[in-house]
C-alpha positions, 0 to 999 in steps of 0.5 A: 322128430321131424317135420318136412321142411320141401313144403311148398305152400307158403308159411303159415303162422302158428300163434302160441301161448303157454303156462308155466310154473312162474317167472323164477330161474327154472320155468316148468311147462304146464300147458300150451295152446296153439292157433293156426292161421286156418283156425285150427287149434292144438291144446294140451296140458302136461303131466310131467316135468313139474309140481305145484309146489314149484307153482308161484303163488301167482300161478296157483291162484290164476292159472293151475285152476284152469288146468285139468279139462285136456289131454294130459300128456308127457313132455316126450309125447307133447313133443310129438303131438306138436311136430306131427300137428304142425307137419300136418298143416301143409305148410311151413309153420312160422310160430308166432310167441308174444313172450321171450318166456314163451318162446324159450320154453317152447324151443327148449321142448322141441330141442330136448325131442330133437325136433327138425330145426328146418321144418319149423321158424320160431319168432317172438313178435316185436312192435315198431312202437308203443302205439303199435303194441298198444293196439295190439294189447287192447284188441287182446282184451277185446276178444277175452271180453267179447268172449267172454273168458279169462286170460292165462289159459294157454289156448284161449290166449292162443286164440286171442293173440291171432285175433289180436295180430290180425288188427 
């Protein structure tokens, strides 16, 4: 798979979020959500690559009964909608994860389908200081409130975390 790495416009940030079946030694995709810069949005869940009885508890109760309102893909497919999304953006993407977790799981699933390393920049964001990552946190909970929607859905932390690098 790859994406083409001679763009020439300059990068453009892609923040994402995922779920997954909880903080334990074998983390398992659930779903992943993706805010481009320009507004535009990728979001699917996966339909393989995990069960609910390998779900937390914690993840049982807050985030499997958010799931089942999207694409239901594979982790082969979701692999290749998330190349054929980026390459479609014209520009060199820069992904943007706010959590080792997050961040780790997606290069996993992109190495796995052999996703072009060059045709994508994958980042963890970090703060200069406390102050800096406390702005950051209360803008997040600004935009779930004034949105009115809950956190732990991967898109809709997606969405919250580019209106929140943005302040």
């Amino acid at each position: 798979m790859t994406i083409d790495p001679d763009r020439q416009q300059l990068p453009m940030k892609v923040f994402f979020d995922t779920e997954f079946t909880g903080l334990g030694s074998d983390p398992r995709l659930l779903s992943i959500g993706m805010v481009a810069e320009d507004g535009s949005e990728l979001y699917f869940e996966f339909s393989d690559g995990w069960t609910e009885d390998k779900c937390s508890s914690w993840v049982r109760v807050n985030v499997l009964p958010m799931l089942g309102k999207a694409d239901q893909l594979s982790r082969s497919v979701g692999a290749e909608r998330i190349v054929t999304w980026l390459s479609g953006l014209g520009a060199l993407p820069i992904l943007m994860g706010d959590s080792d977790w997050d961040t780790e799981l997606l290069r996993q699933l992109l190495d796995e389908y052999k996703a072009d390393p060059t045709g994508y920049c994958l980042e963890l964001l970090k703060f200069k200081d406390r102050e800096q990552a406390g702005l950051f946190e209360s803008a997040r909970k600004r935009y779930f409130a004034s949105e009115s929607v809950k956190p732990h859905h991967a898109l809709t932390d997606a969405k919250a975390f580019r209106v929140a690098y943005e302040v």
